[in-house]
FIROLUM-308630 format. One line per field, with one value per residue: residue number from 0; z, x, y of N, C-alpha, C, O in turn. Coordinates in nm, 2 decimals. Atoms other than C-alpha are relative to their C-alpha. Last residue first. Layout:
! FIROLUM-308630
nugu NUM  ... $
npz Z  ... $
npx X  ... $
npy Y  ... $
capz Z  ... $
capx X  ... $
capy Y  ... $
cpz Z  ... $
cpx X  ... $
cpy Y  ... $
opz Z  ... $
opx X  ... $
opy Y  ... $
END
This chain:
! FIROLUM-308630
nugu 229  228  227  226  225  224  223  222  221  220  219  218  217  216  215  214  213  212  211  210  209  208  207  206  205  204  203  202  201  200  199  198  197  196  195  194  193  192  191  190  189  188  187  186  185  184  183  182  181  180  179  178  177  176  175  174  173  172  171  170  169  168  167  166  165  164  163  162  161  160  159  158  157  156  155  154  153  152  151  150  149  148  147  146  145  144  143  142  141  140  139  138  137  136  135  134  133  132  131  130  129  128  127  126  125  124  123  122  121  120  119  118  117  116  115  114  113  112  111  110  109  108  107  106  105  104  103  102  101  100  99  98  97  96  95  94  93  92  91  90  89  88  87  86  85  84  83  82  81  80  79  78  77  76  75  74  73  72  71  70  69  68  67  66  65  64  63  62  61  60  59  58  57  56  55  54  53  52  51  50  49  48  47  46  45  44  43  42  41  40  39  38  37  36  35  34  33  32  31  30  29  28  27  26  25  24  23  22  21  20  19  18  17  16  15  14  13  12  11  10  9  8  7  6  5  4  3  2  1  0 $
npz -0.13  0.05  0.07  -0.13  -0.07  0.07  0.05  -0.11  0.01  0.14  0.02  0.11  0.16  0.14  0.14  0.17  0.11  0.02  -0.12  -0.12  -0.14  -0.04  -0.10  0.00  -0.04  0.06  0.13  0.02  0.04  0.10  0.05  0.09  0.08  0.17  0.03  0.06  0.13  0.09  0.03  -0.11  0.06  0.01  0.12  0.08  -0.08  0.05  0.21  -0.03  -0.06  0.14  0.02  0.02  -0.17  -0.06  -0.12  -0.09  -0.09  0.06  0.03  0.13  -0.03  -0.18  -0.09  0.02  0.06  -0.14  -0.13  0.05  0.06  -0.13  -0.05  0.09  -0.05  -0.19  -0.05  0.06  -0.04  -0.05  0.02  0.14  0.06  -0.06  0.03  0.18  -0.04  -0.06  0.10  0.11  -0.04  0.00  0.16  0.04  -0.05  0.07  0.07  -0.05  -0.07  0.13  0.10  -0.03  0.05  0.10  0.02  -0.06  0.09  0.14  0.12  -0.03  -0.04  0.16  0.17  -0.04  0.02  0.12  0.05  -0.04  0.12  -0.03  -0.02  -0.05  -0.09  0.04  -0.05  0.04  -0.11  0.00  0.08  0.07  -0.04  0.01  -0.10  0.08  0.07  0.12  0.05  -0.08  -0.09  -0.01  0.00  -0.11  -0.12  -0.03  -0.04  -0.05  0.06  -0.15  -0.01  -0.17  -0.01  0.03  -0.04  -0.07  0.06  0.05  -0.05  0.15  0.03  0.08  0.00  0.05  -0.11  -0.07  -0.04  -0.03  0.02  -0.04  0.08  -0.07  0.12  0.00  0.07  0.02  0.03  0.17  0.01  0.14  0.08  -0.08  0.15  0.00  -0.15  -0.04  0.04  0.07  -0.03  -0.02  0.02  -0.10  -0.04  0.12  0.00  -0.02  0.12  -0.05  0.12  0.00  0.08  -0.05  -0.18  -0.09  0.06  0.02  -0.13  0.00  -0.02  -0.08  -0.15  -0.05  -0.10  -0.02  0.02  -0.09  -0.05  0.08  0.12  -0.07  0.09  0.11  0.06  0.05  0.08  0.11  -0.02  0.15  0.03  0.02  0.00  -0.11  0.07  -0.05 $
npx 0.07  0.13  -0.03  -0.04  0.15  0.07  -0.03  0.02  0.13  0.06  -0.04  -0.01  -0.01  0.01  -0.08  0.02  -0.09  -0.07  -0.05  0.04  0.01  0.06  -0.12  -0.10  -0.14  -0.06  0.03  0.02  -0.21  0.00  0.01  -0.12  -0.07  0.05  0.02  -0.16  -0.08  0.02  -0.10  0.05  0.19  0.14  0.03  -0.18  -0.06  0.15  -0.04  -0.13  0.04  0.08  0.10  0.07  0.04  0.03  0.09  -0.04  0.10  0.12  0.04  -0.11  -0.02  0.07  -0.05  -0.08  -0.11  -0.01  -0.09  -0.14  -0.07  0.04  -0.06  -0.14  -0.03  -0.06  -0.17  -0.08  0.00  0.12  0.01  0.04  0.11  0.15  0.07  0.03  0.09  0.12  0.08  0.04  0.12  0.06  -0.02  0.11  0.13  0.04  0.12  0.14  0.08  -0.01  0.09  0.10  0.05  0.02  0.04  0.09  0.04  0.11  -0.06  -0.16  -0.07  0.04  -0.11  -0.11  0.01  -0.03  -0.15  -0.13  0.03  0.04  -0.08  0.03  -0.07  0.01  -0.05  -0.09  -0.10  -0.02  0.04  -0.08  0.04  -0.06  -0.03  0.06  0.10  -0.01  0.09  0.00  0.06  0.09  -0.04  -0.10  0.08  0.00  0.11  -0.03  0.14  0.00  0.06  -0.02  -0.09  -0.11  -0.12  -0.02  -0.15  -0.05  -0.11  -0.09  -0.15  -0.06  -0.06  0.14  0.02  0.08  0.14  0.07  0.18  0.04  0.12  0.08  0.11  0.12  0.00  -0.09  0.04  -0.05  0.01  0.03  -0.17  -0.10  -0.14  -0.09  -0.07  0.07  0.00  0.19  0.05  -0.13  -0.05  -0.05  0.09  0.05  0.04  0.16  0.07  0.17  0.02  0.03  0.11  0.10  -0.01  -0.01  0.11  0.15  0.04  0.05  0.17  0.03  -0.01  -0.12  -0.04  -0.02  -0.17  -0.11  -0.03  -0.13  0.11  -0.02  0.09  -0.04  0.07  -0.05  -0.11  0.05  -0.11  -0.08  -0.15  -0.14  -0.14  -0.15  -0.13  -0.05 $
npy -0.04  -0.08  -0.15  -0.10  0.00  -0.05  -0.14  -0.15  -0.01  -0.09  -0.15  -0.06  0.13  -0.14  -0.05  -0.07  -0.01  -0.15  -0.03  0.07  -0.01  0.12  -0.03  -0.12  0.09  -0.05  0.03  0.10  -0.07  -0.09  0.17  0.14  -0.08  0.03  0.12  0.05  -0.01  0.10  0.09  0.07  0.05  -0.05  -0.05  -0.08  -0.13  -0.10  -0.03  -0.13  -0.18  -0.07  0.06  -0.11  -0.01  -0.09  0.06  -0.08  -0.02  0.04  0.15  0.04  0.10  0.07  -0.12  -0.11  0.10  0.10  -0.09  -0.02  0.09  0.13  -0.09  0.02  0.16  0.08  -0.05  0.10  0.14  0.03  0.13  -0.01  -0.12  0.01  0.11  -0.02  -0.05  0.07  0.09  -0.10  -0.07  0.11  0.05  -0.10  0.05  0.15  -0.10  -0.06  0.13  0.12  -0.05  0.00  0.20  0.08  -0.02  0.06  0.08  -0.05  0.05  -0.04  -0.15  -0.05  -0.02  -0.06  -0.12  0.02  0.11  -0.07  -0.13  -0.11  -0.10  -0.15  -0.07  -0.21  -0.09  -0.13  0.00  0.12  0.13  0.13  0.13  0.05  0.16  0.11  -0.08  0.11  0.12  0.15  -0.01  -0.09  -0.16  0.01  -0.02  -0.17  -0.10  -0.12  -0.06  -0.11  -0.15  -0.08  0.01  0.13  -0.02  0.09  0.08  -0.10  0.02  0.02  0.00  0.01  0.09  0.10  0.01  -0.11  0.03  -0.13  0.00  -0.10  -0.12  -0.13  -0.13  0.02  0.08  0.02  0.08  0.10  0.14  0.05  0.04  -0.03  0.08  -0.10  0.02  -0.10  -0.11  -0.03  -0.15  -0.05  -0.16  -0.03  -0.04  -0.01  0.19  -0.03  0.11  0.06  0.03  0.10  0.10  -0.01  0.00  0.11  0.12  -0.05  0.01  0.13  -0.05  -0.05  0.10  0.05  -0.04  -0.12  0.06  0.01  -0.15  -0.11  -0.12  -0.20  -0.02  0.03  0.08  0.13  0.05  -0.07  -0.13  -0.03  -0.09  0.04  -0.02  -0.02  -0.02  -0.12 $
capz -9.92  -10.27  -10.13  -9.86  -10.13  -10.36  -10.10  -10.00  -10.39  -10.37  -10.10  -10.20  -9.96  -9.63  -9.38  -9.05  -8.73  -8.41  -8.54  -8.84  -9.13  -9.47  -9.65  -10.02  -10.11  -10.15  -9.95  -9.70  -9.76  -9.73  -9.39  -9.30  -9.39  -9.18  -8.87  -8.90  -8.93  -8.63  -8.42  -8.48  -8.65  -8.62  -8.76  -8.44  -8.24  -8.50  -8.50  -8.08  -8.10  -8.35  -8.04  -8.11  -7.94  -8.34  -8.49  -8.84  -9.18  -9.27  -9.05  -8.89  -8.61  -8.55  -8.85  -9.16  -9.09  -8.81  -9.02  -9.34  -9.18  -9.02  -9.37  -9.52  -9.23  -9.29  -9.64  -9.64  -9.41  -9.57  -9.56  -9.49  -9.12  -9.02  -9.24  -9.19  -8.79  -8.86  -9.05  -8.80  -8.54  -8.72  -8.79  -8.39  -8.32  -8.55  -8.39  -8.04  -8.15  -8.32  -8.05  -7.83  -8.05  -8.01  -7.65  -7.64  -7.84  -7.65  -7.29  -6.99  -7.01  -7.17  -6.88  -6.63  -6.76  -6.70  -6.39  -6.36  -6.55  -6.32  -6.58  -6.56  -6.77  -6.93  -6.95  -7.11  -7.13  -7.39  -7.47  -7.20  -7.17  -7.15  -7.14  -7.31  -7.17  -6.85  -6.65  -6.54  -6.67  -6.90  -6.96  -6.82  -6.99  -7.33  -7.26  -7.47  -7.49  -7.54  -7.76  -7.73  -7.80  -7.87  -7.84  -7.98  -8.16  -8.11  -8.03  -8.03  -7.75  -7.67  -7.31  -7.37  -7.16  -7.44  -7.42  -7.60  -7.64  -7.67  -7.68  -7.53  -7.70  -7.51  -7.40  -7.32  -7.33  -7.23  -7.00  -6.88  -6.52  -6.30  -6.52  -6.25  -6.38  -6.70  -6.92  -6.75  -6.68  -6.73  -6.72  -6.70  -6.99  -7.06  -6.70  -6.63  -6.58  -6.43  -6.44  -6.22  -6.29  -6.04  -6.03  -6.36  -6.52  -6.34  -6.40  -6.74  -6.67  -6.55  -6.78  -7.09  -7.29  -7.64  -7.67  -7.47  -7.80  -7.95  -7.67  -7.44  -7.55  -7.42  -7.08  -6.91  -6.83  -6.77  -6.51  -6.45  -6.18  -6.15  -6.01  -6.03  -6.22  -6.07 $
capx 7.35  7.52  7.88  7.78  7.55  7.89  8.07  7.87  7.89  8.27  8.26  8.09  8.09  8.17  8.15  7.99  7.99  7.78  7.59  7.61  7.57  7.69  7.73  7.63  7.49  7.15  6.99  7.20  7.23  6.82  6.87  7.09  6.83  6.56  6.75  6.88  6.51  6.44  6.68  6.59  6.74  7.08  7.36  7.58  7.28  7.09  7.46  7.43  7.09  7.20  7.46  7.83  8.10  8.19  8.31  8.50  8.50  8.67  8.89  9.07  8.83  8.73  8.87  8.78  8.56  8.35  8.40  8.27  7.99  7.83  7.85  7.69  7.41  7.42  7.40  7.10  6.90  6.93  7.24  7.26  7.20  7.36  7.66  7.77  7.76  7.95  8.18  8.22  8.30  8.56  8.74  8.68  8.88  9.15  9.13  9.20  9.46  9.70  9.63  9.77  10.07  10.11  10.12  10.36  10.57  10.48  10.60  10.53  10.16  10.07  10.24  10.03  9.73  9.85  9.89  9.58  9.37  9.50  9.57  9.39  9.51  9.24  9.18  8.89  8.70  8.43  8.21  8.34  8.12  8.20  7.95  7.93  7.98  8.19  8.20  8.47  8.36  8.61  8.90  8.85  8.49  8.66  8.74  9.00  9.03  9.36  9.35  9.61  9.39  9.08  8.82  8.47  8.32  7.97  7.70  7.40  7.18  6.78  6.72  6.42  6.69  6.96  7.24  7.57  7.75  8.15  8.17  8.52  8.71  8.99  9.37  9.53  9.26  9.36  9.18  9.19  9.10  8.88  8.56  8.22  7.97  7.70  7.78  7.86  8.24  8.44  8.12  8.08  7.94  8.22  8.46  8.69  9.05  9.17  9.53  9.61  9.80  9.92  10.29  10.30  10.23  10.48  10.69  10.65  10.72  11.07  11.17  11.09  10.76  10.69  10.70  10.39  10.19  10.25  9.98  10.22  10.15  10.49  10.50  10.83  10.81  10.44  10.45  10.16  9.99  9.62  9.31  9.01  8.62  8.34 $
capy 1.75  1.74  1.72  1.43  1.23  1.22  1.17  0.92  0.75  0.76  0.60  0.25  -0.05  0.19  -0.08  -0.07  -0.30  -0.25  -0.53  -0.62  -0.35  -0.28  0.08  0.18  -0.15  0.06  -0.13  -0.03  0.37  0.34  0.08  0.36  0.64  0.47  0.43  0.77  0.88  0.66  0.84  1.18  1.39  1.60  1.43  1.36  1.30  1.05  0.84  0.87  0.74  0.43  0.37  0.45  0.21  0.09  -0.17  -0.03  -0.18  0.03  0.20  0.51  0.51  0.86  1.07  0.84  0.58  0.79  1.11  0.93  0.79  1.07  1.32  1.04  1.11  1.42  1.41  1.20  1.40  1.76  1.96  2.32  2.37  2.01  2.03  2.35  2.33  2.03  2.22  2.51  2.27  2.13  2.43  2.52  2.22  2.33  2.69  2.55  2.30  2.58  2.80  2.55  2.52  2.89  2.89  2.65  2.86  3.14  2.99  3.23  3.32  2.93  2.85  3.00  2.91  2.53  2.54  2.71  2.51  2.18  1.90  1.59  1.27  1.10  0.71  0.52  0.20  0.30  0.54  0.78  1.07  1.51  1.71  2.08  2.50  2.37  2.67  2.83  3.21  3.29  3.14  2.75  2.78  2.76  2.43  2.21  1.86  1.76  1.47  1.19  0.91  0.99  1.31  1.32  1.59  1.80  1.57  1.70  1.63  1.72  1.73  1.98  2.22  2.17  1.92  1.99  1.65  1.53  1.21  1.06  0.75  0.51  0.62  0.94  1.19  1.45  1.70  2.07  2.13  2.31  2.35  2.42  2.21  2.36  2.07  1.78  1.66  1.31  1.16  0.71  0.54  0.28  0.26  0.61  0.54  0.88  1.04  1.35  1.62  1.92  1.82  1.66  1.97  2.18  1.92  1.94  2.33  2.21  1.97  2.24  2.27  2.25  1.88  1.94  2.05  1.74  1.57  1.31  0.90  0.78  0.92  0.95  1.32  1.33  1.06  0.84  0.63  0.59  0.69  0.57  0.62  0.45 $
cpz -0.01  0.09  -0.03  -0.10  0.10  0.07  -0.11  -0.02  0.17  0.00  -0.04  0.05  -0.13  -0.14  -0.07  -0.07  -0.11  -0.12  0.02  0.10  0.09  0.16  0.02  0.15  0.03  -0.09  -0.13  -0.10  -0.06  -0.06  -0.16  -0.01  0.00  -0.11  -0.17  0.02  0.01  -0.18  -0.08  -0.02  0.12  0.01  0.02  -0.14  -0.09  0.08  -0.04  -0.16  -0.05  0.04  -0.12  0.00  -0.02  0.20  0.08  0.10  0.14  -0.05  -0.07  -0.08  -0.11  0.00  0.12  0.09  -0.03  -0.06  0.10  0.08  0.00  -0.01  0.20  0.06  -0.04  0.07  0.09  0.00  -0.02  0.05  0.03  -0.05  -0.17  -0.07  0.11  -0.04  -0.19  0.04  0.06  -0.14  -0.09  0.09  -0.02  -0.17  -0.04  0.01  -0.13  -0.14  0.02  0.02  -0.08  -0.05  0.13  -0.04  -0.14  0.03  0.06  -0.06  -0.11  -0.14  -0.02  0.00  -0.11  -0.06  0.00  -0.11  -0.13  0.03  0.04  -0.10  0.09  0.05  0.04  0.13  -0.02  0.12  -0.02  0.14  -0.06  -0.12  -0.05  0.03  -0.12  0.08  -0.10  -0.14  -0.13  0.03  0.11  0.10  0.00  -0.01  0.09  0.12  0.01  0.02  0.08  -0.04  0.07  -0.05  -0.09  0.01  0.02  0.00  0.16  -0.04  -0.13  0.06  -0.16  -0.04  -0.14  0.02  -0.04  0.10  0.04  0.04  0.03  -0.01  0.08  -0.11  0.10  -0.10  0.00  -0.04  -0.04  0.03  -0.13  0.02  -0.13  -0.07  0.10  -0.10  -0.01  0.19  0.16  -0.02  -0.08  0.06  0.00  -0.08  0.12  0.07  -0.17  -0.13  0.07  -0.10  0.07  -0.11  0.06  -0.09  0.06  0.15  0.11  -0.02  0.14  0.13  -0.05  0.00  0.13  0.17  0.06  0.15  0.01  -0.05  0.15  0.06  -0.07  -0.13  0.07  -0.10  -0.15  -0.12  -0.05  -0.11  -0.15  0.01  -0.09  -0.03  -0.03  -0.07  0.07  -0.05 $
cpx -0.11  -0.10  -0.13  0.01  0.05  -0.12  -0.05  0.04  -0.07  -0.16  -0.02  -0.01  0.02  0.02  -0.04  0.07  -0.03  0.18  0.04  0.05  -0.02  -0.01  -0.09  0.11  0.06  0.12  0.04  -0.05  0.04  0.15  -0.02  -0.06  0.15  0.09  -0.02  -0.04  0.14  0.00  -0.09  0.04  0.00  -0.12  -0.07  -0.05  0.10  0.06  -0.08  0.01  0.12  -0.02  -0.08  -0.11  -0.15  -0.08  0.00  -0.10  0.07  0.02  -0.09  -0.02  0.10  0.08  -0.06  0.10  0.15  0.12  0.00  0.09  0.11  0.16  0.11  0.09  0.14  0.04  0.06  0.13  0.14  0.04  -0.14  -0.01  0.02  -0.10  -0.18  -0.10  -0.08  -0.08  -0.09  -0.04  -0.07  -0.11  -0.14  -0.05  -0.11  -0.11  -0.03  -0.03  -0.12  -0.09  -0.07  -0.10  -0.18  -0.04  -0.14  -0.12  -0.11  0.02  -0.09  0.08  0.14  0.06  0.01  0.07  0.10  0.00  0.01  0.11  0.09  -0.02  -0.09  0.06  -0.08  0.10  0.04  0.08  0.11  0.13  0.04  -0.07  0.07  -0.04  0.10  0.03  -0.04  -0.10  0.00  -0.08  0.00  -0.08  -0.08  0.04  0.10  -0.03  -0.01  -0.14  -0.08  -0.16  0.00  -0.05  0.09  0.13  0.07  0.18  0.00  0.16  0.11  0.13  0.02  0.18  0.07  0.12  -0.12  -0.14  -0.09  -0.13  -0.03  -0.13  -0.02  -0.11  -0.13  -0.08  -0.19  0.02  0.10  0.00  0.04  0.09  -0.02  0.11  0.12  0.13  0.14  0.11  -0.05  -0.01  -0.13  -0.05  0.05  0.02  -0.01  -0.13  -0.15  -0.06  -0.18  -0.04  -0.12  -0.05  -0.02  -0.10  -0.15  -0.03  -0.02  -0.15  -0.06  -0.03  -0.06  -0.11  -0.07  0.00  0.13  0.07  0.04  0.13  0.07  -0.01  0.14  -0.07  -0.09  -0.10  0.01  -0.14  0.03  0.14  0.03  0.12  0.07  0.16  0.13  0.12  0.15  0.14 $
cpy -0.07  0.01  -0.01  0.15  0.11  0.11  0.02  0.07  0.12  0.06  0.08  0.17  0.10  -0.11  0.05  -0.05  0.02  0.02  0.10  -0.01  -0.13  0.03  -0.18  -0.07  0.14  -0.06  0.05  -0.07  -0.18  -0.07  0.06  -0.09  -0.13  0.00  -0.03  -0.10  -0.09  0.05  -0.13  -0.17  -0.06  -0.04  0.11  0.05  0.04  0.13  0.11  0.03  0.12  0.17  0.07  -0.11  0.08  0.05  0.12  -0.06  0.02  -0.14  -0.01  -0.10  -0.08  -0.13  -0.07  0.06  0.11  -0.07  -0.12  0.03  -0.01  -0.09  -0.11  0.08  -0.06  -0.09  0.02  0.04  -0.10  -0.12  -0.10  -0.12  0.00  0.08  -0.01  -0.07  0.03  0.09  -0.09  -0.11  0.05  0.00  -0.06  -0.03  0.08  -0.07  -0.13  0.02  0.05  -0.06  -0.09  0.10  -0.02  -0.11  0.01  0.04  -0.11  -0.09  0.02  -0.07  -0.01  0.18  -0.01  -0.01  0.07  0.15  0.04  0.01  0.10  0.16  0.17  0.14  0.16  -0.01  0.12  0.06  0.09  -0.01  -0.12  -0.13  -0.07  -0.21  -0.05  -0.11  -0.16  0.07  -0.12  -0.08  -0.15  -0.01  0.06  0.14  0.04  0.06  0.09  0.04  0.15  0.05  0.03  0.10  0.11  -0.01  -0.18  0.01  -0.10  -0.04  0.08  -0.02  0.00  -0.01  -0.08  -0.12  -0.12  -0.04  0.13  -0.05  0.17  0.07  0.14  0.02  0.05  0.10  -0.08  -0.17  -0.13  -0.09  -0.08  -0.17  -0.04  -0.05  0.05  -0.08  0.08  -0.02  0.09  0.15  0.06  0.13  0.00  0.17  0.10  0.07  0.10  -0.15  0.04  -0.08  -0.12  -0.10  -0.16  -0.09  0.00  -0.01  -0.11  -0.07  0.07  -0.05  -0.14  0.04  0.08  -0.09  -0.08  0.06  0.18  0.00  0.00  0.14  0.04  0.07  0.18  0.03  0.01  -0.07  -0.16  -0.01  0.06  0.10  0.01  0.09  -0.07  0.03  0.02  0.03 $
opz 0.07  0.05  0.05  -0.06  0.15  0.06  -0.13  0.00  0.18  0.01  -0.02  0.03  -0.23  -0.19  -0.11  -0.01  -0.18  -0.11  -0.06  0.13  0.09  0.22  -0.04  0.16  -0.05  -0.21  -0.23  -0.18  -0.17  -0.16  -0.24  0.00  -0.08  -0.20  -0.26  -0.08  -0.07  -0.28  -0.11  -0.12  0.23  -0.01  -0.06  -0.21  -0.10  0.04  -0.13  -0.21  -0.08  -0.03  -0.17  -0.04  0.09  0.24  0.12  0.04  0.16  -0.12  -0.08  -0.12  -0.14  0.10  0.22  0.06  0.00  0.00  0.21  0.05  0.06  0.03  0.25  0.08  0.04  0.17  0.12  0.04  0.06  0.03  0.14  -0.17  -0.23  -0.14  0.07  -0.09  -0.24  0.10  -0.03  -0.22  -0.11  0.11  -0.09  -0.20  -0.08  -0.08  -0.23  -0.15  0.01  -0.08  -0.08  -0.02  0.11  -0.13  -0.15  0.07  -0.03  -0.10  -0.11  -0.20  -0.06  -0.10  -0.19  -0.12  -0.08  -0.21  -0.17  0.07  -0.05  -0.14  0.04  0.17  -0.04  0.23  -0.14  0.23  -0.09  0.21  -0.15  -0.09  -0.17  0.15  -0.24  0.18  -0.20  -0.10  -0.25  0.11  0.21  0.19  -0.05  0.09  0.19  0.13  0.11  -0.06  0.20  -0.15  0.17  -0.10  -0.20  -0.05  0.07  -0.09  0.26  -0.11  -0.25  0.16  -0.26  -0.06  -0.14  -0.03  0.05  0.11  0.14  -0.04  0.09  -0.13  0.20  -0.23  0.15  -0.21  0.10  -0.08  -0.16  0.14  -0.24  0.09  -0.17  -0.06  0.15  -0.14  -0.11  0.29  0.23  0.06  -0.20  0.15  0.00  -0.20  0.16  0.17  -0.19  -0.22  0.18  -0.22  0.17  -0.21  0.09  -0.09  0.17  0.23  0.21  0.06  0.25  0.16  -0.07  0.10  0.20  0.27  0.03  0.16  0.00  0.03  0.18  0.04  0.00  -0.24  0.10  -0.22  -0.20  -0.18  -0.13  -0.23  -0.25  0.11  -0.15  -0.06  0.06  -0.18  0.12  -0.06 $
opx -0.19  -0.20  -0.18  -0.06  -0.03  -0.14  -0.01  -0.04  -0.14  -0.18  -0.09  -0.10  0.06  0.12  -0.16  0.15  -0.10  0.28  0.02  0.15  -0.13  0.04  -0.18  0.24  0.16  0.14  0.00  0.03  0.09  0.18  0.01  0.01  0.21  0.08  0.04  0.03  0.16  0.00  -0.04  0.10  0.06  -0.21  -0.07  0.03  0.15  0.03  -0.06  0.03  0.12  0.00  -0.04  -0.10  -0.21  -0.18  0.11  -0.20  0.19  0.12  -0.18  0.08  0.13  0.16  -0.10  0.22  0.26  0.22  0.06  0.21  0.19  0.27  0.22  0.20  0.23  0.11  0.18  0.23  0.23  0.16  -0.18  -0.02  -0.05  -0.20  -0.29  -0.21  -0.19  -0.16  -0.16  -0.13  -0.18  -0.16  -0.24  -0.16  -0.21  -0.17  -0.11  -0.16  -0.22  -0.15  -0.18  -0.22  -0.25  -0.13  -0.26  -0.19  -0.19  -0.09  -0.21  0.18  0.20  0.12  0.10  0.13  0.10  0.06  0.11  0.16  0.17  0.09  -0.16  0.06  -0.12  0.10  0.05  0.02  0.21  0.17  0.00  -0.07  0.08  -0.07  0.11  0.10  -0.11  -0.17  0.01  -0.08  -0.07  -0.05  -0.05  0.08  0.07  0.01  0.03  -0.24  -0.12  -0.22  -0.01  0.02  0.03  0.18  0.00  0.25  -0.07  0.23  0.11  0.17  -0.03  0.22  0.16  0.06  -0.19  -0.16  -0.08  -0.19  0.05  -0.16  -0.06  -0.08  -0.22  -0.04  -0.25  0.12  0.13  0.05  0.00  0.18  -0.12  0.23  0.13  0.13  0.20  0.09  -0.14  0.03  -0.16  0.02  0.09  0.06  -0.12  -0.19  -0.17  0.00  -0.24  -0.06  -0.13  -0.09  0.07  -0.22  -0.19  -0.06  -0.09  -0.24  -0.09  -0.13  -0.18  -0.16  -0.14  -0.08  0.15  0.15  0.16  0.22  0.11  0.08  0.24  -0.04  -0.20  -0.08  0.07  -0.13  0.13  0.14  0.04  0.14  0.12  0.20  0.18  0.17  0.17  0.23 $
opy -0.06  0.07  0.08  0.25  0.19  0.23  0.14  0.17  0.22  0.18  0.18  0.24  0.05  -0.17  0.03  -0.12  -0.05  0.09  0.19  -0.06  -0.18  0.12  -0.24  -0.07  0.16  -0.05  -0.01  -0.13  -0.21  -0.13  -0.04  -0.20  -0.18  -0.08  -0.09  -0.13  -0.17  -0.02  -0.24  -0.21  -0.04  0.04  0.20  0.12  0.15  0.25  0.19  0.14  0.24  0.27  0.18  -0.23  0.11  -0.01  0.16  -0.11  0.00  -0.17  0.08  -0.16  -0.20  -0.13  -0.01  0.07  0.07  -0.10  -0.11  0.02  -0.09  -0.07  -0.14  0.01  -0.10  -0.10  0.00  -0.02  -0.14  -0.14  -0.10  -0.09  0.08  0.04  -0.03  -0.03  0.07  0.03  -0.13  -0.09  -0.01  -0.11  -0.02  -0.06  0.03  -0.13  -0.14  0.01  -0.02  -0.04  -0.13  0.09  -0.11  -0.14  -0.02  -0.05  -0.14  -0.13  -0.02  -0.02  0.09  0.23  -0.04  0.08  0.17  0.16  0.10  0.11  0.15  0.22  0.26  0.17  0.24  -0.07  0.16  0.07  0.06  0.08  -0.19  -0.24  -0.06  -0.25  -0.03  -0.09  -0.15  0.16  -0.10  -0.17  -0.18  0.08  0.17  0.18  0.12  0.18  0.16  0.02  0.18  0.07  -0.05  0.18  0.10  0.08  -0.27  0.07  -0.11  0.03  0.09  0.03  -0.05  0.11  -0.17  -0.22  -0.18  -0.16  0.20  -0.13  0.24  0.07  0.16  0.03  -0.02  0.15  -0.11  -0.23  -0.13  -0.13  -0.08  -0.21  -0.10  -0.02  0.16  -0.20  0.12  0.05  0.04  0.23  0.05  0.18  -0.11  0.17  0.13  0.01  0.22  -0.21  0.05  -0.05  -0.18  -0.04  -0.24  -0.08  -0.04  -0.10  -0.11  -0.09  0.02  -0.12  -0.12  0.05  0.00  -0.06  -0.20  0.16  0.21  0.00  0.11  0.23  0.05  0.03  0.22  0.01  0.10  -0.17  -0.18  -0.04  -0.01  0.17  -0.08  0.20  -0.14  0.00  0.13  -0.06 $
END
């Protein structure tokens, strides 16, 4: 079950760059209606389709973010990490969540009331701004993962996978990973015994190694290859 702990916005040491925007007083704003929640490996933060009351950062651990449609099928649509803000469109429009939120590993999140926070996006533009900034970055990377699925066959999705886990997820190689094989077939697209097949493929290959929940990228170059020609 996920609990409460104690934080303070002015003294914290792993605050989003888009707070350095705000002054002592709309920090404490913040502060005044944020709570901070250790959530346990597997545990919600928020399910698609639940009312959306507050935005959430991510302040230490790793989030999946998922779209689940009504056949139960998931894609997973990014993941959030230390200090992502993880922004809901839902909070400006109709207050619903519009994707789930799940810990995939021992995680805490600060919770910022939406309207709190609404309010001083209204009053401070550069702070604003910088939460533009963040919204159309994520969108970015939306847009190439929507690339990569619909024009990419198997193998370059997969490669595609890979590279964004070693790369943009876990800064590492080799890399130990919280991701199950499923979640790897979710984040390409397939199913989960294509992506089985495809990294024992990549494997024999010597492209990537595998034991356990631990990768290595043995030959880059060669995925990006396989990632550019789809």
């Amino acid at each position: 079950m996920a609990n409460s702990i104690e934080a303070n916005c002015l003294l914290c040491m792993q605050q989003s760059d888009i707070f350095r925007k705000l002054n002592d007083t709309e920090l404490h704003s913040i502060n005044s209606c944020r709570v901070s929640i250790k959530y346990h490996q597997g545990e919600i933060l928020f399910k698609q389709g639940s009312p959306c009351h507050d935005f959430v950062c991510i302040t230490q651990g790793l989030v999946k973010l998922y779209i689940e449609s009504e056949s139960e099928k998931r894609i997973i649509i990014g993941f959030a990490k230390p200090i992502d803000y993880i922004f809901v469109p839902g909070a400006f429009t109709d207050k619903r969540h519009h994707f789930s939120a799940v810990a995939l590993e021992e995680t805490t999140a600060c919770l910022v009331g939406a309207d709190v926070f609404q309010q001083i996006l209204e009053m401070n533009s550069s702070f604003a701004g910088a939460f533009l900034t963040k919204i159309s970055e994520q969108a970015i990377r939306m847009f190439e993962q929507l690339s990569s699925l619909t024009h990419k066959q198997m193998p370059g999705r997969l490669a595609d996978v890979l590279l964004c886990l070693s790369q943009k997820i876990y800064n590492a190689n080799p890399f130990v990973t919280s991701l199950s094989r499923q979640d790897i077939a979710d984040m390409s697209g397939m199913t989960k015994e294509s992506a089985i097949r495809i990294l024992k493929t990549f494997k024999d290959d010597n492209l990537i190694r595998t034991e356990g929940d631990l990768i290595e990228l043995l030959n880059i170059p060669m995925l990006e290859t396989i990632s550019r020609n789809g």
